[in-house]
N, C-alpha and C positions, 0 to 999 in steps of 0.2 A: 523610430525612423530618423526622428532628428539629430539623437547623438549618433546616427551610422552616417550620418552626409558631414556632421561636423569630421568626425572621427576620419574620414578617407579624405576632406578636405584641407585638413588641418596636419595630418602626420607628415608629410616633408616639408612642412616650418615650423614644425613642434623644437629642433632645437637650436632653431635660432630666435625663435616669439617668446619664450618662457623664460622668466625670470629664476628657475629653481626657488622659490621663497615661501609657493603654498605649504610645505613639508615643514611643520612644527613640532621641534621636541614636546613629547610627553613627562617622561621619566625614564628612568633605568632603575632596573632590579638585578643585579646578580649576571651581570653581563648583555639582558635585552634589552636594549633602548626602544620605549616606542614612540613612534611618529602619528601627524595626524595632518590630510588635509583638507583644503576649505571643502573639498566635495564630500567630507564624509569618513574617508578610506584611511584605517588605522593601518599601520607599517612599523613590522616587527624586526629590527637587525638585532643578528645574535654570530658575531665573527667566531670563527676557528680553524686559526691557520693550520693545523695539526688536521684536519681533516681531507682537505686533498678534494672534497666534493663541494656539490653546492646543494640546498636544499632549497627550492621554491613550492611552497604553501600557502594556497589560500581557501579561506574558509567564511563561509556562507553562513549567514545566522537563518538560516531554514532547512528541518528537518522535520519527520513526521509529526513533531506536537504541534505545526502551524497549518498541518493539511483540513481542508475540510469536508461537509457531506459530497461524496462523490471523487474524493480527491485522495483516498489511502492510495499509499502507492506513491503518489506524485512526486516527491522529494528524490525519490530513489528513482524512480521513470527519469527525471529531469536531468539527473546527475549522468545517466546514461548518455542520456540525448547532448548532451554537452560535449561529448565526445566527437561529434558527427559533423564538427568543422565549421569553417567564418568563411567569409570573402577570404580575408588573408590567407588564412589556412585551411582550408578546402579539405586535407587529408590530417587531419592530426594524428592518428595513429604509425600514419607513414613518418612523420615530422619526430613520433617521440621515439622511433626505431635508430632512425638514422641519426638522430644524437646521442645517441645510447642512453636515454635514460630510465630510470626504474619507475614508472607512473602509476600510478592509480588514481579513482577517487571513491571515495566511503560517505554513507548518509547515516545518519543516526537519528536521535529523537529532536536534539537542537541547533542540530549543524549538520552541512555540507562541507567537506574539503575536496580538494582536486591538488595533485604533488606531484615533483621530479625531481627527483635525484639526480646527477649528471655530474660528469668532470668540469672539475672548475678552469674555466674560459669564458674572456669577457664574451665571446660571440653565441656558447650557449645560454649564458646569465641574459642578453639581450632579448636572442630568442622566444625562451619561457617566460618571463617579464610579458614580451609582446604577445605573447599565446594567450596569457592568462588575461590580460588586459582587454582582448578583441573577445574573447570567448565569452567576459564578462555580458557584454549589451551586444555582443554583434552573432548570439549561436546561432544558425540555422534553423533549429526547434520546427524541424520541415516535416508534412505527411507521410512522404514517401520513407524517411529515415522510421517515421512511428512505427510505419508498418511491417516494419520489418525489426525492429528494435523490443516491440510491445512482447514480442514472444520469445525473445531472449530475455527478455526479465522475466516473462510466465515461467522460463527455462530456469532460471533461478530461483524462482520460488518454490517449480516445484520440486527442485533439489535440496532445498531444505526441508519441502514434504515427506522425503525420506527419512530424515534422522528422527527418532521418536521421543528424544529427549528435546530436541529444539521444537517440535509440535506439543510437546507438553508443556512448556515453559512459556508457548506465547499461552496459551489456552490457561493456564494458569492466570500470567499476567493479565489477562483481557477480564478472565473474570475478579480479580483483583480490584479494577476500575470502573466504575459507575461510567464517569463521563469525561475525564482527562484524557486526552490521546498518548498519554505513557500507555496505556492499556492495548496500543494498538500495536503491531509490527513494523518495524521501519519499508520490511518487505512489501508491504502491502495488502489490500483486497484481492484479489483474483479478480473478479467482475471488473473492478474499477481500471486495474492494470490494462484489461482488455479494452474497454470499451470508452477510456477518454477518448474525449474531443480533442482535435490539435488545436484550435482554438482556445481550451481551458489550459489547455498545456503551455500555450504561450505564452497567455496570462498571467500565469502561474510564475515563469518565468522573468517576467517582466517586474514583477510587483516585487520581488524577491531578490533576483541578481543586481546590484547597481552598490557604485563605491561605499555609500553610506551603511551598508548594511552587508559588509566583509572586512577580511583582516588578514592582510598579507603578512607572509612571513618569511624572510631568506634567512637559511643557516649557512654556514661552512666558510670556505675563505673565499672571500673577497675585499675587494676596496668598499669601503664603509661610503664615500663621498662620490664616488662614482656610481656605486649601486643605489644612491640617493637619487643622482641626476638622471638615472634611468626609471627609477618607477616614479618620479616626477614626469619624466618626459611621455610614457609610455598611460599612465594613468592620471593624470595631471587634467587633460584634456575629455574626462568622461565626466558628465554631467549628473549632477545631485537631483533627480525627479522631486518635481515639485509637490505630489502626494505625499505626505509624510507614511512612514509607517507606523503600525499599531502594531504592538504585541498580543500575543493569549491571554485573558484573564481567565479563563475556567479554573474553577478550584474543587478539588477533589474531596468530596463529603468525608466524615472521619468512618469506617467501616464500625460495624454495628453489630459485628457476629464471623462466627468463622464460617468461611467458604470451601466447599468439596467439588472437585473436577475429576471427572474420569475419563481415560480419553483407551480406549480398544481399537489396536490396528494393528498387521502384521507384524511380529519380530520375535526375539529369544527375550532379550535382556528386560528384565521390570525395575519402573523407575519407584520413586518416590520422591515427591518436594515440597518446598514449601516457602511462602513470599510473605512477607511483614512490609509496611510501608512503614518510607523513614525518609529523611529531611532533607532537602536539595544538596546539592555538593556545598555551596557557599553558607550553609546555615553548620553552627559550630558543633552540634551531635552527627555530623554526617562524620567528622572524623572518629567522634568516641565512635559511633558503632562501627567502623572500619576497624579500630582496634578490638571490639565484639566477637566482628566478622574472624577475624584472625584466630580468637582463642578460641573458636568454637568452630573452624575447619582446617586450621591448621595438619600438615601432617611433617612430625608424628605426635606434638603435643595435644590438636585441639580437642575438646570436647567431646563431638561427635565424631571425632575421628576415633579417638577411644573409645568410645562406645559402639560405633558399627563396624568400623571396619577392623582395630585389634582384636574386638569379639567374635568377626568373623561372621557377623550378621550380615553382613555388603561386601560388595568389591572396591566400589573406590567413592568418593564425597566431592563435589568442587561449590562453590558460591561465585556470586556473582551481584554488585553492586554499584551500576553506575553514576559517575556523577554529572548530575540532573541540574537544570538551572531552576526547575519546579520539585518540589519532593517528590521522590523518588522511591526506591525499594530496595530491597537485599534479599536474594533469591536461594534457596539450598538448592541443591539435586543430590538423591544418593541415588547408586547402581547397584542391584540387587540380581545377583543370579537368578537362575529359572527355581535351582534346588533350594534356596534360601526364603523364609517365611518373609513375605514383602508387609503381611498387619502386625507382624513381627516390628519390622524397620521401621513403620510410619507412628507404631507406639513410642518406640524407643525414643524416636528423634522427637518426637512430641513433649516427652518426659523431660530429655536433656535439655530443648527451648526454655521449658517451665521452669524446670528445678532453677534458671540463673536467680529468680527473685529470692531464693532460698540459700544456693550457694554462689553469694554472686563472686567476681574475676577477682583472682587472687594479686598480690602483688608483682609477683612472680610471671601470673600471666599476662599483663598487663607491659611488664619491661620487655618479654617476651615478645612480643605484637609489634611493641615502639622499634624494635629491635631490627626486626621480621620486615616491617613495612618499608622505615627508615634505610636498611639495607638498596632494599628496591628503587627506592624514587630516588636516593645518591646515585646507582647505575643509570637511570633515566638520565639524568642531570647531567652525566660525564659525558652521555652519547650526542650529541649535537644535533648528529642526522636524525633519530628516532623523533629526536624534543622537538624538532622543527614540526613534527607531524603529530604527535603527541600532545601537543597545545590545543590543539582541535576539539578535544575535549572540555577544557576548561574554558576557550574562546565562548566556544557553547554554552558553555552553563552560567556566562555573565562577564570574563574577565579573565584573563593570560595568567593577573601578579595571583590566582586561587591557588596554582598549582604548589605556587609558595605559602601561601597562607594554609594550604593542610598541610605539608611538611611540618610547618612550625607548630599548629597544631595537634599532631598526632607528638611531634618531639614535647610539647607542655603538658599532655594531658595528664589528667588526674584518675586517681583510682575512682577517685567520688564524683566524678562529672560522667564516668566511665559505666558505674554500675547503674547511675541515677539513666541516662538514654539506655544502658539493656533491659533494666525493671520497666522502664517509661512507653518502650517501644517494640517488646518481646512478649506481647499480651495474646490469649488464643482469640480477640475477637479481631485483634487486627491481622490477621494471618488468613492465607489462604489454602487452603491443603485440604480439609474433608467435611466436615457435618457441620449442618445447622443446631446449635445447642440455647434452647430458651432458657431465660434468666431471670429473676424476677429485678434483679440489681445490673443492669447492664453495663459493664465495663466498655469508655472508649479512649479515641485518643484524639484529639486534635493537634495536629500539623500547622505549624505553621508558615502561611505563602512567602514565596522570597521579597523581600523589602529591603532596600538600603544597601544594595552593594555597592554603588558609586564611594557613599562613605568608608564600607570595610576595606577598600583597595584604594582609594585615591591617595590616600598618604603612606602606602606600603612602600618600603624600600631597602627589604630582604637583606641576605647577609653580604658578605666580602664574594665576588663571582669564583670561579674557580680558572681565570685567565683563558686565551687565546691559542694555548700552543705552538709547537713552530710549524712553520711552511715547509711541509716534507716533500720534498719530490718527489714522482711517483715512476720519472725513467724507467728504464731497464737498466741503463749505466747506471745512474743516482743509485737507485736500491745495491744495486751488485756490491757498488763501491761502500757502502757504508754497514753490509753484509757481513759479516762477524762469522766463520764459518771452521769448523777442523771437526778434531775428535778429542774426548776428554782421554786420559789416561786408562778407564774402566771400560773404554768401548763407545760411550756416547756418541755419536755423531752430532754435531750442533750447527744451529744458525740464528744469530741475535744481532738485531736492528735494534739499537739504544735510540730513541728521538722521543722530544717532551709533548708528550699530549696532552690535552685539555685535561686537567682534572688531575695529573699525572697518575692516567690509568696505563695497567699492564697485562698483555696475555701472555701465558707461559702454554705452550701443549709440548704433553712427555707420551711418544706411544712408542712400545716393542712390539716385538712380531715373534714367535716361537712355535716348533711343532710345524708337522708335516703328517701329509693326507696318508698315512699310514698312523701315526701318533693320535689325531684328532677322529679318526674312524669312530662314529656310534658317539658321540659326545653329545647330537642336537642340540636342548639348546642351553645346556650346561653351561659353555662359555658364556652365553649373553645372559645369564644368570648370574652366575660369579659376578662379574661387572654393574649389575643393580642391586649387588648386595652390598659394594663396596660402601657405599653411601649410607647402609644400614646399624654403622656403630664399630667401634673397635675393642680390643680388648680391653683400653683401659677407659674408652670413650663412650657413653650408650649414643641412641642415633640422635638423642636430642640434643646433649652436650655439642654434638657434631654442628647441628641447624644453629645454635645459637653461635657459639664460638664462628662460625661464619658470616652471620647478623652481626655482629659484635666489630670483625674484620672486613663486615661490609663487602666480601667475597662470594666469589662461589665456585664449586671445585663437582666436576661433573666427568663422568666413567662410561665409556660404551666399549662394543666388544665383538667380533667376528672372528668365529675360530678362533686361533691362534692369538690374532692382534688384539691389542689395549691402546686406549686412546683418553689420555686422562688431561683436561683443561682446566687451566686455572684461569681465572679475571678477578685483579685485584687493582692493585692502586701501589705506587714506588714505598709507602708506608709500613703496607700489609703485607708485602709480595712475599717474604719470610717467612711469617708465621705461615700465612695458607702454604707454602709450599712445604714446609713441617708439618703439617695437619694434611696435606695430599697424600705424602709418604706413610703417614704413619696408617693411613688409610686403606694404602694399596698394599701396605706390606702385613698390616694385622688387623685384620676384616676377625668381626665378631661370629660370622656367621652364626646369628640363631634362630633355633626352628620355627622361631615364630613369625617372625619375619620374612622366610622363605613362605610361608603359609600365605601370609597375604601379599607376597609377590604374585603365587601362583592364580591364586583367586582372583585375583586384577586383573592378570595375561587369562585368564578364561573367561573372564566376563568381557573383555576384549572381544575376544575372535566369538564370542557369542551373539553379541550387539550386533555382530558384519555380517555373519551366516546368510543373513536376508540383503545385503548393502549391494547391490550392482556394481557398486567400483571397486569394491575390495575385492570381490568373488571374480570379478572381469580379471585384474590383476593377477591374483592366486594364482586362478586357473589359465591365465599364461605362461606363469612361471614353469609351474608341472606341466603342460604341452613341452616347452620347450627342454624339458630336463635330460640331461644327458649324462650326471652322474649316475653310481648304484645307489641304492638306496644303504642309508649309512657315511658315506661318503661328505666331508666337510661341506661340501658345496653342492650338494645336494637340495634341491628344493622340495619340501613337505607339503602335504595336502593339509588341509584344514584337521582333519579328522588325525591326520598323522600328527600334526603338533598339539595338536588337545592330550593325546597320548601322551606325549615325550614331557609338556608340563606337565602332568598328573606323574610321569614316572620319576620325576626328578626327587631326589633327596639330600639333607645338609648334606651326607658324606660324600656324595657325588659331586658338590661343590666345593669343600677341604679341599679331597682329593686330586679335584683340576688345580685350584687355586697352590697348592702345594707340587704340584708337580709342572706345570706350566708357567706360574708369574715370576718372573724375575729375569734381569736383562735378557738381550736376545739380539735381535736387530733394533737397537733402537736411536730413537733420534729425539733431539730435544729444539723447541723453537723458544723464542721469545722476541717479543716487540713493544717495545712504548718503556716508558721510563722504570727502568729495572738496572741495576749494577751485578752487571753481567758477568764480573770476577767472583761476586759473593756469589752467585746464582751456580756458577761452574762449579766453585768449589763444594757447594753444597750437596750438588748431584753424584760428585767425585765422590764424598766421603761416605752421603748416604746408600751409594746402590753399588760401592764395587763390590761387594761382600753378595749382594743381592743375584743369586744368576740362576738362569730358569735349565731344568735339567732336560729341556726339550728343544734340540736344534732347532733353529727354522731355517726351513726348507719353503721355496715356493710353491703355491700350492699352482699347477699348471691347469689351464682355463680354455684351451685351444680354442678356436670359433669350430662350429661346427653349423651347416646351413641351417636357419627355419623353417620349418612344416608348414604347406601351404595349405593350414587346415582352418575354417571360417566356423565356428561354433556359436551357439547360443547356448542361453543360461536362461532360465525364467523365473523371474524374482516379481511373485506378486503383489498385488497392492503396494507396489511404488513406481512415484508420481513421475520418476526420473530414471532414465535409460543411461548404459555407457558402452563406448565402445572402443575398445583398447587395441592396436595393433603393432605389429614388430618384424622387422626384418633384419637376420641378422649378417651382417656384412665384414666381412674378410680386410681389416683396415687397422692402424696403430695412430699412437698423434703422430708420433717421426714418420711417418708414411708420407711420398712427395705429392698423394694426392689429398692428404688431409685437410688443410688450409682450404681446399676449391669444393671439398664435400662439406665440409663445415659452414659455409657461409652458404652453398647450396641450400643446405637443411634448415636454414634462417631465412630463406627466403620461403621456402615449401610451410613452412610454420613455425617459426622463429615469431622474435619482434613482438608488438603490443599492438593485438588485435588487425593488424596490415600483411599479415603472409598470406601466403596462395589459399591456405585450409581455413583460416580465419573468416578472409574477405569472401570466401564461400559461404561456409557453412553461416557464418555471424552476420556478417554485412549484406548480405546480399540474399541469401535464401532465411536467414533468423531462425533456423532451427536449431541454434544451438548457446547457450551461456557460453560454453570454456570449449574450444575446438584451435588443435594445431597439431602440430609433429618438433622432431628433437634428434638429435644425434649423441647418443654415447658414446665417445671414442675411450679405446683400451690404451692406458698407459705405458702397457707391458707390448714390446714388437716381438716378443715370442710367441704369445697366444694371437694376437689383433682379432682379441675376441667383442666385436663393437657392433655396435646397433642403432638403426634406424625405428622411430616407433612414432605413433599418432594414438590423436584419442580425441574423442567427442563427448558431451556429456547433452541429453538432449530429453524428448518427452516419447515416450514408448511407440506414439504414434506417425512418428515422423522417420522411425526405421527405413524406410526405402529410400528418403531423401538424404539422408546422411550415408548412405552404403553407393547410393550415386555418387554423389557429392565428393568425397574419396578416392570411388574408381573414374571418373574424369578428371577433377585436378591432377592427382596421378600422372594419370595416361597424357593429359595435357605438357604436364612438368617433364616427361619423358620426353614426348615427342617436340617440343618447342622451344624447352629450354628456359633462358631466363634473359629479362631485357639488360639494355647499358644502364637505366636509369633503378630498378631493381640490384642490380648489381653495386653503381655507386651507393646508394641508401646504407646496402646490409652493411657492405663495407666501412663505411663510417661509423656505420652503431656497433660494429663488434669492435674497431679499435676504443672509441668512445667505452663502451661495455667493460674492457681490459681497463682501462685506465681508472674507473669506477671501482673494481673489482681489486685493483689492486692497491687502492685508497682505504679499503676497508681491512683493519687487522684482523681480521678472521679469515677471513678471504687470501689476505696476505702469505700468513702463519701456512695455512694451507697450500698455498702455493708452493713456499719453501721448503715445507715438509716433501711434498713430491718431486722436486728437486732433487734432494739430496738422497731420497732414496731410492730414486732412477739416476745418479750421478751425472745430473745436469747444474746447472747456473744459470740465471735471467739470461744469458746468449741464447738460450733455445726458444725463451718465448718472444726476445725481441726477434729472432732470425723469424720465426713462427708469425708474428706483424707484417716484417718484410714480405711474406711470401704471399698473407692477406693483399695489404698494398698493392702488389705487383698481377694479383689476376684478372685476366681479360673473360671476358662472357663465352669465348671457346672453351678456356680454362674448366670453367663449373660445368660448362654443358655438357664435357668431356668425362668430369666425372658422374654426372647424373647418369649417362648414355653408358656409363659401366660401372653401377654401382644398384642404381634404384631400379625395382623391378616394379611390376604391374602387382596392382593392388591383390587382385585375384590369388596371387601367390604369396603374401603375406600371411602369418598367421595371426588369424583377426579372433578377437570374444566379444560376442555382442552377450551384454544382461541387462533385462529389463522386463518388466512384463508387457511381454507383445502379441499381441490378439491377432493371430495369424489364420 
């Protein structure tokens, strides 16, 4: 209480009482400088004018390893509860809408973080600064919020209840750990979730939240000395509690045998796994067995990947290994069909663990991995906005400069430090997977506790940064004007934004369009086959040569596909951008297609839609699709039942992919983008010379999409034994973007369930009745004004037993939103955060790319979507209410799919 009377006493002569002087360089690494001051609170600047956004992060050193008896759960409970507003900011979710930003916050095992993303303005930089500052010591952490918040986290828990791969893996983990709270779930207890005290919850909060014991973080552009004087000014003034803190000492006994879990509950898909413990992130084998990790799930080199899944014993393999401030684990999962022998799978992979002391990582595998990984964390490192939230990780586990410090170590490592942690730490009694086996010689291992990180980083001071890039405007004139736009000689249509980005990274995306709904008849899902084979090797390339040569370019080059369309993206770097877009072409144009590989395409896409059969969101979803179908069956756009596309994969074969592939790819409508630092002469010409020769023997034709109304049909699904219900709905609506009532339905549908957790459906279902984790609605608008085939749709995701309160919940907001319309102050909010939203939106090169792509292939220019602002800007509360009052209909007539198992 004391720092909240300082704190409201003090903020309107905080900037003229402060000296700015508590804020002390730390160091700088590779572009972050950190700061420190006298209360504690470490501050992380990391400029990049080429970004256009801002990123505000801060991060909490408590996460589930600091919970204790009665307390699972609370990390994540609290994180929520932080949400639910200060003195100052009473609505936060209202607060993070109307400035458009992208928020979230996440709990894990050694940290909390809380972020926004947002357009860069000093007035939102002040804002967030002042949110995350009041939030700090001043949250609410009130009863009336618990009680209604507690069963939106139950609501989330028990949505992870559903998936049986993530109840296998905590169940694993748990049995994994004697007495270290790595063994528990971030999620929590159930019991505990339910049943704190808000009193322990306070506590909790209190002991935990305070300068000393967080680490702020702003990325993107700003001023470096202003955005000083502001989180001086804004946290300068919170006081250092005088209890110190204590960390965890428990240390986790060396395991002494191998461990068996069996876990029986409804589904298709059988898993198999298996968890080794292995060494905090900041202890130096946690890199070698990252490079481990790599050669032994890699696809399509790794180990086990050749062994289960090109055998065709599984469907697909992923691992999982975080970095821990305490040792930690490395997790397998494989995916085994129903028809596939599953003691089959758990021998194999047992075998393949074993054999490394026998065969251990070759040289080969090893550059392989450095390769693999290295690729990755260079992308991490270019993205500014990711890294801001991305530290959060390693903040956690001791220290920001680690993230550097395993780069460099995975870049040094040795064959021999390499096989010495896989022999040291791939042992069957450290492992958790299946039987007790007696020994008379017992093998273990001992882990060593983390010690000395202060040392391993205090004198770090990483490579050359990879600069600031420039200040891009993000206008609608700015962009237009510096918009690079025609057609190449071979039909191209282009659009390329040259500006220097951080890292002087580049995306190029090349998609055509070919074929018409007579040409593509009976095809299913042939095309979207073709397109995930491209990636599977070429004639003169197998698919590994492919992975590494792109590890090597530190790229990567990615193919999807509907019908007719191809959609091919590159992300490289001004260095690379050449080779990968040689390596794109020669990809798209001479695909290996072999059988073998379509083999474990198919097998993957069926153990897919097998894992869902029982999923309540997926089956809710599906079976809207097919309610609302209105093509033949055959028909490009046709929507499949489950059952039907289990078929069409099973029916597919290589010839049926040549075939499309040869007679469909090659020019057509196509367009080409590019943005961030690319020499756009060389880029032209190269498209010129490679694809005019290239032309697809299949016009394209539009495929026509007309609206046609929604069936006011309300169905259930009964999906037993799961924990978690959904309820999907859609209405479909007669409307285009150029439509002059777009702009006033669009911001309508943001207010109805738009925004972050503050729209009408939200502050329902979530804030106010807590029946629900994830509740809102959305508007599809059709690009095409021939069809304005576009839609209105909602969805809840909830617990089986609260079906009547969500089916209210719905048809009154509704009915409410109909008859009452929407306030001034409602109205200004949306307004703000959709333009805020645009300006976000159009900061980010992907998003960009995207945007210009549709552009030019509906023969428009940024004038459409700055006029489309204007028209935001300009509506009054009659406006929206006008189109709600001839657009949204009563729930009742909606067609709705409820799945869940409901005791009716």
């Amino acid at each position: 209480m004391k720092t909240k009377i300082i704190f409201t006493l003090l903020i309107s002569l905080v900037s003229v009482s402060l000296s700015y002087g508590q804020l002390k360089k730390v160091t700088t690494v590779e572009g972050i400088t950190e700061y420190k001051m006298d209360n504690g609170l470490k501050v992380l600047l990391f400029p990049d004018n080429s970004s256009q956004t801002i990123t505000v992060n801060i991060t909490y050193l408590v996460g589930s390893r600091h919970e204790g008896y009665g307390e699972k759960g609370m990390a994540h409970l609290l994180e929520h509860m932080v949400f639910k507003g200060t003195p100052n900011h009473p609505n936060i979710p209202k607060e993070l809408s109307s400035h458009g930003a992208r928020p979230n916050g996440t709990t894990w095992y050694d940290r909390t973080n809380y972020f926004e993303t947002f357009n860069a303005t000093d007035d939102n930089l002040e804002w967030a600064l002042d949110l995350e500052a009041d939030r700090m010591v001043n949250s609410y952490i009130a009863k009336k919020d618990l009680e209604s918040e507690f069963s939106v986290v139950r609501n989330e828990f028990e949505s992870g209840e559903n998936d049986p791969s993530r109840v296998l893996m905590q169940k694993v983990i748990s049995a994994g750990y004697i007495w270290h709270n790595y063994g528990n779930s971030t999620i929590g207890n159930r019991s505990d979730i339910e049943r704190v005290p808000i009193e322990n919850l306070k506590a909790f909060y209190k002991k935990f939240y305070r300068p000393d014991n967080a680490v702020l973080m702003v990325t993107g552009k700003f001023d470096e000395d202003k955005t000083l004087a502001l989180i001086e000014k804004k946290f300068g003034i919170l006081e250092k509690p005088s209890v110190p803190l204590s960390d965890s000492y428990t240390k986790e006994p060396a395991q002494d045998g191998e461990k068996t879990v069996h876990l029986s509950r409804v589904g298709d898909l059988q898993l198999v796994s298996a968890m080794y413990h292995t060494p905090a992130g900041s202890h130096e084998d946690y890199a070698a067995m990252a490079i481990v990790e790599n050669a032994l799930t890699d696809e399509p080199s790794g180990r086990l990947y050749k062994a289960l899944i090109e055998n065709q014993k599984a469907s697909s393999i992923w691992s999982f290994s975080p970095f821990t401030k305490e040792p930690g684990f490395l997790y397998i999962n494989v995916d085994v069909p129903s028809d596939k022998d599953a003691n089959e799978v758990e021998k194999t992979l047992k075998q393949t663990l074993d054999d490394i002391k026998n065969q251990p990582i070759t040289q080969e595998e090893l550059d392989r991995a450095k390769a693999n990984l290295l690729k990755q964390i260079d992308q991490i490192f270019r993205n500014s906005a990711y890294l801001g939230t991305y530290m959060s990780e390693f903040i956690g586990a001791g220290d920001w400069r680690l993230a550097f410090i395993q780069r460099d170590r995975i870049e040094n490592m040795t064959l021999e430090q390499v096989n010495k942690s896989a022999k040291k730490y791939l042992i069957a009694t450290n492992r958790t997977i299946g039987r007790f086996k007696p020994t008379k010689q017992p093998e273990r291992v001992e882990i060593d506790h983390t010690q000395d990180l202060e040392a391993l980083v205090s004198n770090y001071t990483g490579k050359k940064d990879m600069g600031t890039g420039e200040a891009f405007d993000v206008s609608y004139d700015a962009i237009q004007s510096r918009l690079d736009t025609g057609e190449l000689s071979n039909g191209i249509a282009f659009g390329i934004i040259e500006k220097n980005n951080r890292g002087k990274t580049v995306r190029v995306s090349f998609s055509t369009r070919n074929g018409n709904a007579k040409s593509l008849t009976d095809k299913g899902v042939v095309p979207s086959f073709t397109a995930s084979m491209l990636n599977k090797g070429t004639t003169s390339k197998t698919r590994q040569q492919i992975e590494d040569e792109l590890s090597k370019l530190k790229s990567s080059i990615s193919f999807r596909a509907s019908n007719g369309n191809l959609y091919a993206t590159v992300v490289s770097t001004e260095e690379n951008l050449m080779p990968s877009l040689t390596l794109m072409s020669e990809m798209l144009k001479n695909p290996a297609f072999e059988e073998s590989e379509l083999e474990k395409l198919k097998t993957e896409s069926l153990a897919y839609l097998e894992s869902n059969k029982t999923e309540p969101q997926f089956l809710a979803t599906k079976r809207m699709s097919v309610i609302n179908n209105v093509h033949p069956k055959g028909h490009p756009l046709y929507n499949m039942t489950v059952e039907e596309e289990e078929a069409a994969i099973k029916a597919v074969t290589i010839e049926d992919i040549k075939k499309f592939h040869k007679n469909f790819y090659g020019l057509g409508r196509s367009i080409l983008v590019g943005i961030g630092d690319l020499p756009s002469t060389e880029v032209k010409g190269f498209m010129t010379k490679e694809f005019t020769k290239y032309r697809s023997k299949n016009r394209y034709e539009r495929l026509k999409n007309p609206h046609v109304a929604s069936k006011d049909i309300h169905e259930d699904i009964l999906t037993p034994d799961k924990k978690n219900a959904m309820t999907f709905g859609n209405l479909n609506i007669k409307i285009s973007q150029d439509h002059e009532d777009y702009a006033a339905l669009s911001i309508g549908a943001t207010i109805l369930g738009g925004g972050f957790l503050n729209s009408r459906i939200a502050d329902r279902l979530r804030q106010k009745d807590g029946v629900s984790y994830g509740a809102g609605a959305g508007f599809r608008a059709d690009f095409d004004a021939q069809d304005q085939n576009s839609s209105m749709y909602l969805y809840a995701i909830y617990a089986p037993e609260n079906y009547d309160k969500v089916q209210l919940g719905f048809q009154e907001e509704i009915d409410r939103f109909i008859k009452e319309g929407i306030t001034q102050d409602e109205l200004k909010d949306a307004v703000n955060g959709w333009i805020q939203e645009e300006n976000v939106s159009r900061a980010k090169d992907a998003e960009l790319a995207n945007m210009i792509n549709n552009n030019i292939f509906y023969g428009r220019s940024m004038d459409f979507q700055k006029s489309l602002e204007e028209q935001v800007k300009s509506l009054t509360v009659s406006d929206v209410n006008k189109a709600i009052q001839k657009y949204i209909k009563p729930y009742k007539i909606w067609t709705v799919v409820n799945a869940g198992d409901f005791k009716k």
